[in-house]
C-alpha atoms as a printed R data frame, in Angstrom:
    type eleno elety resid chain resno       x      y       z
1   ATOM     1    CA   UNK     A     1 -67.343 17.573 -64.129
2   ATOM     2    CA   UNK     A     2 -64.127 15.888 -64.961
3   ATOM     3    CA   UNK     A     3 -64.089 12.718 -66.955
4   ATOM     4    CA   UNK     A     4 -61.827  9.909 -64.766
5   ATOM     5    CA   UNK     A     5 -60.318  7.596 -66.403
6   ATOM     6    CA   UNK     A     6 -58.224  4.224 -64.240
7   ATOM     7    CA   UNK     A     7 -57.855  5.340 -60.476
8   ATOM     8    CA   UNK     A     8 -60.240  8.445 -61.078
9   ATOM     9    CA   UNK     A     9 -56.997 10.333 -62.679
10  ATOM    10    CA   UNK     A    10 -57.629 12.734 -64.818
11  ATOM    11    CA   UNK     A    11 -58.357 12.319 -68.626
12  ATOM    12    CA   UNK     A    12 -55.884 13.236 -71.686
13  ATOM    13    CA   UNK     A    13 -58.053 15.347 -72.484
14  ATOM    14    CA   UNK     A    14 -58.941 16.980 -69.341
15  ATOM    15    CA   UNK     A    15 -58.361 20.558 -69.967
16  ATOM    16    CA   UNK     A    16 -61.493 20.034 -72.143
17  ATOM    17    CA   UNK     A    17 -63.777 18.731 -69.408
18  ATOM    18    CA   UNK     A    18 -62.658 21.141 -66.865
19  ATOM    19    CA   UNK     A    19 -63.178 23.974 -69.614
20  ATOM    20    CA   UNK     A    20 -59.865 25.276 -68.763
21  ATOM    21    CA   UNK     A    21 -59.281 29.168 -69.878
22  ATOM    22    CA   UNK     A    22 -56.987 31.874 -70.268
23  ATOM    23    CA   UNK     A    23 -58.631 33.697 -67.408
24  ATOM    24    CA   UNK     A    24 -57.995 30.649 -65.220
25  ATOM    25    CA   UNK     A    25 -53.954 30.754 -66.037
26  ATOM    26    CA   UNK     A    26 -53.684 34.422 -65.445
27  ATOM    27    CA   UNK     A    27 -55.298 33.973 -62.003
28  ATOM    28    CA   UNK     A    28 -53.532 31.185 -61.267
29  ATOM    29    CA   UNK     A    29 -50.175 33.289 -61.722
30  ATOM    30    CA   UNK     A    30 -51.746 36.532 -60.228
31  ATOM    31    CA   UNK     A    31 -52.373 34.317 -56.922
32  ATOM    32    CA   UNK     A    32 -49.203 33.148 -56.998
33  ATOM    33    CA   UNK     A    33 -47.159 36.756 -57.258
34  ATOM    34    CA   UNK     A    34 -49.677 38.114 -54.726
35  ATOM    35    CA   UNK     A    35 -50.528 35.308 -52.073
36  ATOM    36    CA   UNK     A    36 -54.031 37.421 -51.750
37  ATOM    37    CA   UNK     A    37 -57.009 36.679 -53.215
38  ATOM    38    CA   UNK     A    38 -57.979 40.457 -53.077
39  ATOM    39    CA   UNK     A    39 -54.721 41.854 -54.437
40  ATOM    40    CA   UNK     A    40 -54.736 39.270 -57.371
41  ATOM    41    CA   UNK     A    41 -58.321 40.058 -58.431
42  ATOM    42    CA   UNK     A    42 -57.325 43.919 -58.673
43  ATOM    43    CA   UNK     A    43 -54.460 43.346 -60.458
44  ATOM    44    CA   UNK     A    44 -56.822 41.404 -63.331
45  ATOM    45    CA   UNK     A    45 -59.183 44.020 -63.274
46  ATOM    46    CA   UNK     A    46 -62.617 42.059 -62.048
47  ATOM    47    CA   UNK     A    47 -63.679 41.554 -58.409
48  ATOM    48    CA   UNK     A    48 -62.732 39.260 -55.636
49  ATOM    49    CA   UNK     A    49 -66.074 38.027 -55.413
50  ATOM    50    CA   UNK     A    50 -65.283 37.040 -59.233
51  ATOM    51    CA   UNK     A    51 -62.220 35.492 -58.341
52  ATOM    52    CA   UNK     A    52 -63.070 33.876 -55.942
53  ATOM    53    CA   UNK     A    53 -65.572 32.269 -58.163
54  ATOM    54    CA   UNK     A    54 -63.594 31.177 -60.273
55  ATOM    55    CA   UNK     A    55 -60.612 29.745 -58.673
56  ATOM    56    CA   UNK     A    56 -63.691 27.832 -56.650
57  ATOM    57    CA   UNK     A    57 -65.074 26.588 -60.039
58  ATOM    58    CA   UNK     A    58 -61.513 25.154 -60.917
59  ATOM    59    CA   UNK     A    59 -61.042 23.060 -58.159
60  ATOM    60    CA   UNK     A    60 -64.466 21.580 -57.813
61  ATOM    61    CA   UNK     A    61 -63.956 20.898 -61.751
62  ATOM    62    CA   UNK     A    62 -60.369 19.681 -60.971
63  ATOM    63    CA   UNK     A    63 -61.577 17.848 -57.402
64  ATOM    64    CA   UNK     A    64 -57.940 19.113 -56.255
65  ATOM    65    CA   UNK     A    65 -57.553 21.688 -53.834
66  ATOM    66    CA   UNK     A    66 -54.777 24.109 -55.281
67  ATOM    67    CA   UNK     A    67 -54.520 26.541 -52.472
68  ATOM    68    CA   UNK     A    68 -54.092 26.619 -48.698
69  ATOM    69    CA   UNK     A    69 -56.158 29.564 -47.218
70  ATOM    70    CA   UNK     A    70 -54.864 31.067 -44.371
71  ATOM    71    CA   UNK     A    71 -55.495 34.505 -42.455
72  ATOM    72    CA   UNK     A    72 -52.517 35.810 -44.080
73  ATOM    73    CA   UNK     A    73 -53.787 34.922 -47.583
74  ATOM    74    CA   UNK     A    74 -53.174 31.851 -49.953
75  ATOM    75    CA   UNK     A    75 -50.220 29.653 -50.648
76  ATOM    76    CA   UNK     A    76 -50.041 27.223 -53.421
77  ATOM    77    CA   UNK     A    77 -49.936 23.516 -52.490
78  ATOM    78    CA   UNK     A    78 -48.476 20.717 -54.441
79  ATOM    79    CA   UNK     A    79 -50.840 20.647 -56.993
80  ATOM    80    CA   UNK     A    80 -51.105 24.164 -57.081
81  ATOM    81    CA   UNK     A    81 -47.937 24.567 -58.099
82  ATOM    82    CA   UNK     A    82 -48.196 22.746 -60.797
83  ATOM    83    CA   UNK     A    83 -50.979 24.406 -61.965
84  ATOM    84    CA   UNK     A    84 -48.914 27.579 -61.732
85  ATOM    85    CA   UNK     A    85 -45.608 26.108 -63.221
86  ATOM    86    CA   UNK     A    86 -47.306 25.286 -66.575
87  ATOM    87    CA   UNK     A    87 -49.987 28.230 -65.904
88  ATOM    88    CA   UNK     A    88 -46.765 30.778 -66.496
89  ATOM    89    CA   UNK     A    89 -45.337 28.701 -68.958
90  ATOM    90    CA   UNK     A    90 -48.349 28.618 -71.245
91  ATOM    91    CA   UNK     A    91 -48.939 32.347 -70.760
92  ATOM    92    CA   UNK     A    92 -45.255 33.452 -71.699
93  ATOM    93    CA   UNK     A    93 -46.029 31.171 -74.793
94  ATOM    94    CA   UNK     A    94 -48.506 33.190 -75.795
95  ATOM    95    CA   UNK     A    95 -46.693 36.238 -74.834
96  ATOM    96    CA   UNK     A    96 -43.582 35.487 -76.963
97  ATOM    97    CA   UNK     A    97 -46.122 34.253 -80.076
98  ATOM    98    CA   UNK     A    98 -47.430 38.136 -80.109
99  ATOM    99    CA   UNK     A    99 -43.587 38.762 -79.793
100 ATOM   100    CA   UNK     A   100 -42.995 36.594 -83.383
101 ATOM   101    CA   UNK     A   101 -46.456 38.009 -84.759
102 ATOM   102    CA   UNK     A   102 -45.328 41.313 -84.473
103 ATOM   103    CA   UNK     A   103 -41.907 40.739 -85.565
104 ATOM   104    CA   UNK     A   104 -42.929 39.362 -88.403
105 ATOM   105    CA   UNK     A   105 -44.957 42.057 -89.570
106 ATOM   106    CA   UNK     A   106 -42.516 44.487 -89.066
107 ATOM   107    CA   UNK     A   107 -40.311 42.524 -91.455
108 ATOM   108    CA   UNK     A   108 -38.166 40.684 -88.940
109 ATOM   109    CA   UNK     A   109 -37.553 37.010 -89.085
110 ATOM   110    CA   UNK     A   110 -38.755 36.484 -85.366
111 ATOM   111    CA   UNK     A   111 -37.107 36.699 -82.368
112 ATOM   112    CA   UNK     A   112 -35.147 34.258 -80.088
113 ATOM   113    CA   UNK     A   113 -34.237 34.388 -76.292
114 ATOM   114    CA   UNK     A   114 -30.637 32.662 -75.289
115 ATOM   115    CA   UNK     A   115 -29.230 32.260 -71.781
116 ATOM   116    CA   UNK     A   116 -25.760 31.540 -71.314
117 ATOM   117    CA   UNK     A   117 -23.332 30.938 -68.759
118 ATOM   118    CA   UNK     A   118 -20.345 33.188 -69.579
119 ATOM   119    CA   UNK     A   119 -17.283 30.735 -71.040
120 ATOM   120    CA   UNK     A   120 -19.868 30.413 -74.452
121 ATOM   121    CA   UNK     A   121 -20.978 33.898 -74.840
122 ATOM   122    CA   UNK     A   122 -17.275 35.046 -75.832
123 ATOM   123    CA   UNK     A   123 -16.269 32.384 -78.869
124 ATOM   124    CA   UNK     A   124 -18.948 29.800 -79.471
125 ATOM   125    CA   UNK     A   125 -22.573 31.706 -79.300
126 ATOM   126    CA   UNK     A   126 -21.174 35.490 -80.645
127 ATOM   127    CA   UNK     A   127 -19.833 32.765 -83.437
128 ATOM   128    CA   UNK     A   128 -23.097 31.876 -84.329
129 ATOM   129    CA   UNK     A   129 -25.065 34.684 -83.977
130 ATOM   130    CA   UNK     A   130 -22.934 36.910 -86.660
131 ATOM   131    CA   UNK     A   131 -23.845 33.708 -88.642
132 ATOM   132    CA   UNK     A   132 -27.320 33.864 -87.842
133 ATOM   133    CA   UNK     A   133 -27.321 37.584 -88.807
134 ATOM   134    CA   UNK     A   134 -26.126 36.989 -92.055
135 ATOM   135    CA   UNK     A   135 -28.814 34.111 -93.224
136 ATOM   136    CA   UNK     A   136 -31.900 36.001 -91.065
137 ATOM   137    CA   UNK     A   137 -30.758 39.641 -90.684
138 ATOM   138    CA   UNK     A   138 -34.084 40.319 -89.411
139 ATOM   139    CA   UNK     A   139 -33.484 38.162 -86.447
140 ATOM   140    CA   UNK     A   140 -34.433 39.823 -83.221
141 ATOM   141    CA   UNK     A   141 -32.267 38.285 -80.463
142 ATOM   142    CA   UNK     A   142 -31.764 38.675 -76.397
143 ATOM   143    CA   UNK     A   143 -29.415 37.466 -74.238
144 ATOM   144    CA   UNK     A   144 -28.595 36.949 -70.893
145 ATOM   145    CA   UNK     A   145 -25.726 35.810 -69.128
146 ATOM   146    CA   UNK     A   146 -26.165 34.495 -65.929
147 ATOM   147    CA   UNK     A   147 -25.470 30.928 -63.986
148 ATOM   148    CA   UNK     A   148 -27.428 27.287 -64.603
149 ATOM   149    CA   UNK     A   149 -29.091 27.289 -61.526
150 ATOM   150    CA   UNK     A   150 -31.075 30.655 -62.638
151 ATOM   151    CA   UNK     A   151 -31.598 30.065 -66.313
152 ATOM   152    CA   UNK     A   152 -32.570 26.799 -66.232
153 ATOM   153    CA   UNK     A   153 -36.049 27.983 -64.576
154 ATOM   154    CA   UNK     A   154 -36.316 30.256 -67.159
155 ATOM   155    CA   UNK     A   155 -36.244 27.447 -69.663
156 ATOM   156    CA   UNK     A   156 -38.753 25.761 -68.157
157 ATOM   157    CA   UNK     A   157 -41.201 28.580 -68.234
158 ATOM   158    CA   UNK     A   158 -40.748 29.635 -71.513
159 ATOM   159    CA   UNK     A   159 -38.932 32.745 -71.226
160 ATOM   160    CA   UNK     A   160 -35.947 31.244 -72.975
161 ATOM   161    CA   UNK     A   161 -35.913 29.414 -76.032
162 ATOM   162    CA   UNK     A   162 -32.846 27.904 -75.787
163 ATOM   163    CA   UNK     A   163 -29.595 27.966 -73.249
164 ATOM   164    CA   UNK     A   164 -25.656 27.415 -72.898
165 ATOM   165    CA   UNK     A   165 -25.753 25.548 -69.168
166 ATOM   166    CA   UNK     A   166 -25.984 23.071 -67.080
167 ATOM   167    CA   UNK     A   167 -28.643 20.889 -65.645
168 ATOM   168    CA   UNK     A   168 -28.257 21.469 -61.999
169 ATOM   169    CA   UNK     A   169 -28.850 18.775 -59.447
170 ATOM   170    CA   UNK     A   170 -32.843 19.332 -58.297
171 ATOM   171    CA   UNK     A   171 -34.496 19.402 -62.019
172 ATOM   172    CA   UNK     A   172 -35.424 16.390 -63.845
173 ATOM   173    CA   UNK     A   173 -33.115 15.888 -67.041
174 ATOM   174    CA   UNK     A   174 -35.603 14.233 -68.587
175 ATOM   175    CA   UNK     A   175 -37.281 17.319 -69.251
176 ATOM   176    CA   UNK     A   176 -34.767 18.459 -71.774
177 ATOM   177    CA   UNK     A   177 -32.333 17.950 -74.515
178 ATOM   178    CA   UNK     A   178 -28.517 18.211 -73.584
179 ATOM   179    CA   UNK     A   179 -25.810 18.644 -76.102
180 ATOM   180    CA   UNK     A   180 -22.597 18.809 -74.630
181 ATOM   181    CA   UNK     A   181 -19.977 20.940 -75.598
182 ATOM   182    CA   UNK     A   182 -17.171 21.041 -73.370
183 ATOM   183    CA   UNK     A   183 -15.524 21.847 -69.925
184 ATOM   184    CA   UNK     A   184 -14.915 25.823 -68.863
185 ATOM   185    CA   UNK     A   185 -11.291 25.911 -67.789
186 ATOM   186    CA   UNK     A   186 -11.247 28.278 -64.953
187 ATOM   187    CA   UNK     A   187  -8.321 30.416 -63.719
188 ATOM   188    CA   UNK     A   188  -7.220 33.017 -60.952
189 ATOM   189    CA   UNK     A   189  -6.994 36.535 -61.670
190 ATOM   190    CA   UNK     A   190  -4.881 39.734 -60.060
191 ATOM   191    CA   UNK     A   191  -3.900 42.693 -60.669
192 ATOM   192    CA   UNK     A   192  -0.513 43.379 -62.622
193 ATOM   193    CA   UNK     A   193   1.482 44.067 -59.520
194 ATOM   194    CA   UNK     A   194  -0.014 41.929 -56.956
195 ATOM   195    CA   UNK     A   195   2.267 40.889 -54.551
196 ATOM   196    CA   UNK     A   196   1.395 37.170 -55.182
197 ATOM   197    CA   UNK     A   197   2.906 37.760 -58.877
198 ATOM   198    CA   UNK     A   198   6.705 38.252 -56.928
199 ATOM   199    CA   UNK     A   199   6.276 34.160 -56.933
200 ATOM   200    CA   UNK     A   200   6.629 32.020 -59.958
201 ATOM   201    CA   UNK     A   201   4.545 29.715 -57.891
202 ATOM   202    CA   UNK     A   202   2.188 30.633 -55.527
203 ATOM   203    CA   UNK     A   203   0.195 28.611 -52.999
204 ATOM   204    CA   UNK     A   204  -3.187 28.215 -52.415
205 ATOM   205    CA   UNK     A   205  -2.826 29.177 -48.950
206 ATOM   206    CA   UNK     A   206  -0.889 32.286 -49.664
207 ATOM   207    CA   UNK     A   207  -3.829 33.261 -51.779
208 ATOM   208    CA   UNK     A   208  -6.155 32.605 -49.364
209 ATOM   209    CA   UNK     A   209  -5.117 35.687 -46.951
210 ATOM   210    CA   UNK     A   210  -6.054 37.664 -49.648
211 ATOM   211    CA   UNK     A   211  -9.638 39.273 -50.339
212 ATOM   212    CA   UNK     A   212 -11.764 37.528 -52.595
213 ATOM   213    CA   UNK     A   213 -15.028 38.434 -55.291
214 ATOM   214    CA   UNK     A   214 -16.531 35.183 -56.062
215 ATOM   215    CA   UNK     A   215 -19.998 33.906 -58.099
216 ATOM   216    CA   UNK     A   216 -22.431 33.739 -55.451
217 ATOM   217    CA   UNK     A   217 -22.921 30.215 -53.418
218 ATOM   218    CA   UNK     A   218 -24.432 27.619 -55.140
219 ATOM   219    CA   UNK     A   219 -23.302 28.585 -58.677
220 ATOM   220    CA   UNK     A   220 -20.952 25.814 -60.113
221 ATOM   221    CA   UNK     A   221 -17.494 27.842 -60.656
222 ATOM   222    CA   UNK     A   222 -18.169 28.748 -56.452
223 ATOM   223    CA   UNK     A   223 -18.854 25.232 -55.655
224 ATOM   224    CA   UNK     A   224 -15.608 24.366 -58.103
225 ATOM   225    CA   UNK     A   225 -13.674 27.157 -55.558
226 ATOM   226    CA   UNK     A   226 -14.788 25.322 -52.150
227 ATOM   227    CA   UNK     A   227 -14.135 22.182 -53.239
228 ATOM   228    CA   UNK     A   228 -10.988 23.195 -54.104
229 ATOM   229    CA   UNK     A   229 -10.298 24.484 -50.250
230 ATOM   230    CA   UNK     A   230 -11.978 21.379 -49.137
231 ATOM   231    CA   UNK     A   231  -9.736 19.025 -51.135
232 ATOM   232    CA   UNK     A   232  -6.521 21.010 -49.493
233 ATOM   233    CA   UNK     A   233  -7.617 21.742 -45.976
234 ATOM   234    CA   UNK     A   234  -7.548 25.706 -46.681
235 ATOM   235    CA   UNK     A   235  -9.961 27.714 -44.798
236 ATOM   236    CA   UNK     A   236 -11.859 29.734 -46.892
237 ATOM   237    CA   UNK     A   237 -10.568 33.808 -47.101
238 ATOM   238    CA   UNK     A   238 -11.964 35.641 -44.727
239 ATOM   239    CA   UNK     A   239 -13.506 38.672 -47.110
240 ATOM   240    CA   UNK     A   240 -15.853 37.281 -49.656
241 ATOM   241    CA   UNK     A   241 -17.659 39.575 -51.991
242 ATOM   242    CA   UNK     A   242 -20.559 37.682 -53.741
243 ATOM   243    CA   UNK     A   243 -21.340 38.864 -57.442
244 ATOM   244    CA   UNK     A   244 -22.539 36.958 -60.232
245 ATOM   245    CA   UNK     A   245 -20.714 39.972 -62.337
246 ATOM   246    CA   UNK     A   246 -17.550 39.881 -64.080
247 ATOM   247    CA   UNK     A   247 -17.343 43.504 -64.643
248 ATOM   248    CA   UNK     A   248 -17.924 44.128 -60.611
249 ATOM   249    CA   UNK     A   249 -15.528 41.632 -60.540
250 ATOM   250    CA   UNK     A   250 -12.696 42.476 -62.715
251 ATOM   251    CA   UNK     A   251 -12.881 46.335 -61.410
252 ATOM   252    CA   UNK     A   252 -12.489 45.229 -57.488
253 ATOM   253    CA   UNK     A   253  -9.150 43.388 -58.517
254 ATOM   254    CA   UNK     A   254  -7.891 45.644 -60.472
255 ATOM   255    CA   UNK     A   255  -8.098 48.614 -57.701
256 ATOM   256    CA   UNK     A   256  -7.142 46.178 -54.750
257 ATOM   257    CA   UNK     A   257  -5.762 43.157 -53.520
258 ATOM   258    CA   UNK     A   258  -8.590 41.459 -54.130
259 ATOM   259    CA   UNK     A   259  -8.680 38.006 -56.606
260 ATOM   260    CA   UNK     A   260 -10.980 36.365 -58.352
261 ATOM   261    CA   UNK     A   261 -11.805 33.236 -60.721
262 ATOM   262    CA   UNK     A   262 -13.114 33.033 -64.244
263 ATOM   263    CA   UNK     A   263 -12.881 31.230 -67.048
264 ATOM   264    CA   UNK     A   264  -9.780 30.916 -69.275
265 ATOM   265    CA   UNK     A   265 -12.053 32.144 -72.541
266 ATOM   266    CA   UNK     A   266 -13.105 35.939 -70.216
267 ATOM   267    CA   UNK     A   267  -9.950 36.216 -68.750
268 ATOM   268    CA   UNK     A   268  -8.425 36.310 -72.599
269 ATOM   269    CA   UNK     A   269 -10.837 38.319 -74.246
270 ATOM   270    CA   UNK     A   270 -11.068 40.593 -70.743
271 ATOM   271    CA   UNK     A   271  -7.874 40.926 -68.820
272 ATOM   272    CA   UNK     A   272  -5.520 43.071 -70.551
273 ATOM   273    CA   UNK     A   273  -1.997 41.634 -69.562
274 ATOM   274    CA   UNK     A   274  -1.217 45.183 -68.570
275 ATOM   275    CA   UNK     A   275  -3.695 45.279 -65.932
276 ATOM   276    CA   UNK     A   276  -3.812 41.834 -65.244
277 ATOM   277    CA   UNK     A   277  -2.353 38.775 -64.358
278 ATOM   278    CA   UNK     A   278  -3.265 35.294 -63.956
279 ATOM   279    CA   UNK     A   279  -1.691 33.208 -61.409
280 ATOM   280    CA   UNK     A   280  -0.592 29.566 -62.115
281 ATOM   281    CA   UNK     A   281  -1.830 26.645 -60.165
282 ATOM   282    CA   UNK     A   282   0.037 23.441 -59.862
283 ATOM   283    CA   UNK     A   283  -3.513 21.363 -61.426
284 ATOM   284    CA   UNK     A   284  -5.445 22.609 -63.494
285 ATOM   285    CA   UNK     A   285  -8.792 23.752 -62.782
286 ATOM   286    CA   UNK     A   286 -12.270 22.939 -64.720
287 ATOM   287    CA   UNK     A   287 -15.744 23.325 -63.820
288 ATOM   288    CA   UNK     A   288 -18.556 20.218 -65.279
289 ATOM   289    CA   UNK     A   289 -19.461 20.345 -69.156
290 ATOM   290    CA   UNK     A   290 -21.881 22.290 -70.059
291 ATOM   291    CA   UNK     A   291 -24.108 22.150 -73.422
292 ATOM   292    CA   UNK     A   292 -26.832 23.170 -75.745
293 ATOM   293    CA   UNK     A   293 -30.195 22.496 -73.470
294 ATOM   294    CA   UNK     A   294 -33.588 22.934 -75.001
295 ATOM   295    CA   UNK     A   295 -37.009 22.000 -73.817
296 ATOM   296    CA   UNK     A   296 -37.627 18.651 -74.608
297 ATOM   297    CA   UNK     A   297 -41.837 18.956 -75.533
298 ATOM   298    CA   UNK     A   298 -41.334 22.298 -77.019
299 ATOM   299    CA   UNK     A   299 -40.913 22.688 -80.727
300 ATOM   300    CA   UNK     A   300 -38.757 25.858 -81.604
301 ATOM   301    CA   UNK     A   301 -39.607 28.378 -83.197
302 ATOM   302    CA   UNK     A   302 -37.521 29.494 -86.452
303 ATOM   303    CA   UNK     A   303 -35.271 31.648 -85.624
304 ATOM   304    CA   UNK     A   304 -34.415 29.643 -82.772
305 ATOM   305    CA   UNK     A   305 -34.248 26.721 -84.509
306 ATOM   306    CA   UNK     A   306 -32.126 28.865 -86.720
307 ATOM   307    CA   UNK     A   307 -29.458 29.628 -84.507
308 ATOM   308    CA   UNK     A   308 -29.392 26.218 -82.580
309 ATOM   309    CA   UNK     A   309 -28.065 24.728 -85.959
310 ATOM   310    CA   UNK     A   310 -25.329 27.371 -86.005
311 ATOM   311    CA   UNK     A   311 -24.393 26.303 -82.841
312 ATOM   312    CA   UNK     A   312 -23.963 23.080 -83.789
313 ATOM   313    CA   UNK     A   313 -22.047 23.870 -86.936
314 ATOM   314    CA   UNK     A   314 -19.813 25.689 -84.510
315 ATOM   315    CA   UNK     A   315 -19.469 23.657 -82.302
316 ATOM   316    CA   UNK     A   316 -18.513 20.826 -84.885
317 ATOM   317    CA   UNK     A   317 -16.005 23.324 -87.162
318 ATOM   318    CA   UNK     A   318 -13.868 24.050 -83.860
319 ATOM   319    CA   UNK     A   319 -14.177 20.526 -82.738
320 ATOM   320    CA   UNK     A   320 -14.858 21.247 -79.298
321 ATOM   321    CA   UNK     A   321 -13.822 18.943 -76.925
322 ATOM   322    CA   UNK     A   322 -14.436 18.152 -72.761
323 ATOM   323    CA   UNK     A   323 -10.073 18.609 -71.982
324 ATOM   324    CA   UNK     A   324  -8.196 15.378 -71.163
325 ATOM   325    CA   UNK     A   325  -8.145 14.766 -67.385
């Protein structure tokens, strides 16, 4: 049985006295993607009898019911899903330590997972990793663009190393490092012959009449758009295409009258002037700093830790700032 310490809460060492294993943290994840005790015990390969063994010996050695059994199956309670949050996290840490292993022995120097938001994927992180290349040319590295509120997640269990966000509201800061870098200034793109681009100063409202592809709710350049509307008493446009894509994006308004926002660093490096415009706005327009987050318990690996210093040098050669208000 467990060891209790003050208040019968578990020991430091508990993971000991419970004889936590492998098996347990793949079940625990299996039972989460499948909500079925049967369908989870297939997809390990052993029987539900079996698994139903031992998810029963890990509660009675944890004295904490982790599941809620219903006629539909199981669902996770609260401290099942915190056995599941760090059961996934330690088992894509040992996935992405086979990942090194074998890169290593192949003759790489490792490999190292990024997520970005898009405004530092076009200057400051394809910066660093042609500087990366050159000291570790071995260097095996992914990346994903997407928005905070899905990368940060990803952080947490491990399938990232390191990212270029925010901390959305919801997650507890104190489980990471934030370095921040800067504001993305945001603008509004149209086509080359828009009608909006007949004015040298169009209004918001005139804009809003127009079709619109926008990040879906919730991201923070979307939230940046409706406060926007808010602040001026526009009703939102009544065509709304959601895509977190820039490519989707940038090919609906060039075709149609459709706009869109991005940041000032895509629109430059993606919006030929020929097929593009982008229409001034009497303020200017900014979405929260973002920064360098890491995992705040995790050590990184090399190459990660690798690049992260190129990021910083990066950051600190171009002096990047948050813009004056």
């Amino acid at each position: 049985m467990t060891r209790a310490v003050d208040n019968d809460d578990l020991a430091p060492d508990w993971y000991l006295d419970v004889r936590l294993k492998l098996r347990h943290m793949q079940l625990l994840a299996a039972l989460d993607d499948h909500r079925n005790l049967h369908r989870a015990a297939n997809s390990l390969g052993i029987s539900q009898p079996a698994a139903s063994k031992l998810l029963g010996d890990l509660e009675q050695r944890l004295r904490l019911k982790l599941f809620e059994r219903h006629s539909r199956g199981l669902e996770p309670n609260w401290y099942g899903e915190i056995m599941v949050r760090h059961a996934r996290t330690m088992l894509s840490s040992l996935k992405q330590t086979g990942d090194e292993l074998n890169a290593l022995k192949a003759g790489n120097a490792g490999t190292v997972a990024v997520g970005t938001v898009m405004d530092p994927t076009v200057t400051l992180l394809t910066q660093a990793l042609e500087e990366t290349r050159l000291d570790l040319p071995g260097l095996k590295v992914s990346v994903d663009v997407d928005v905070s509120q899905a990368l940060i997640p990803r952080l947490l269990n491990g399938e990232l190393d390191l990212a270029l966000c925010r901390i959305p509201a919801g997650f507890n800061a104190g489980d990471f490092v934030f370095e921040e870098i800067g504001e993305e200034a945001i603008c509004i793109v149209c086509r080359h012959d828009h009608p909006l681009t007949a004015s040298n100063s169009p209004d918001l409202a005139a804009m809003m009449r127009y079709p619109w592809v926008l990040q879906p709710s919730g991201s923070l350049m979307r939230q940046r758009f409706d406060y926007l509307l808010t602040y001026h008493g526009l009703t939102p446009p009544l065509q709304i295409v959601d895509t977190p894509d820039i490519l989707v994006s940038l090919a609906l308004v060039s075709a149609t009258d459709t706009l869109t926002v991005t940041t000032q660093e895509v629109a430059d490096l993606l919006c030929d002037r020929g097929r593009f415009r982008l229409l001034p706005t009497r303020e200017a327009l900014s979405v929260q700093p973002y920064g360098l987050v890491t995992r705040r318990e995790t050590r990184l690996s090399p190459g990660a830790a690798a690049l992260s210093t190129r990021l910083r040098d990066v950051i600190r050669r171009q002096s990047w700032r948050r813009p004056a208000r």
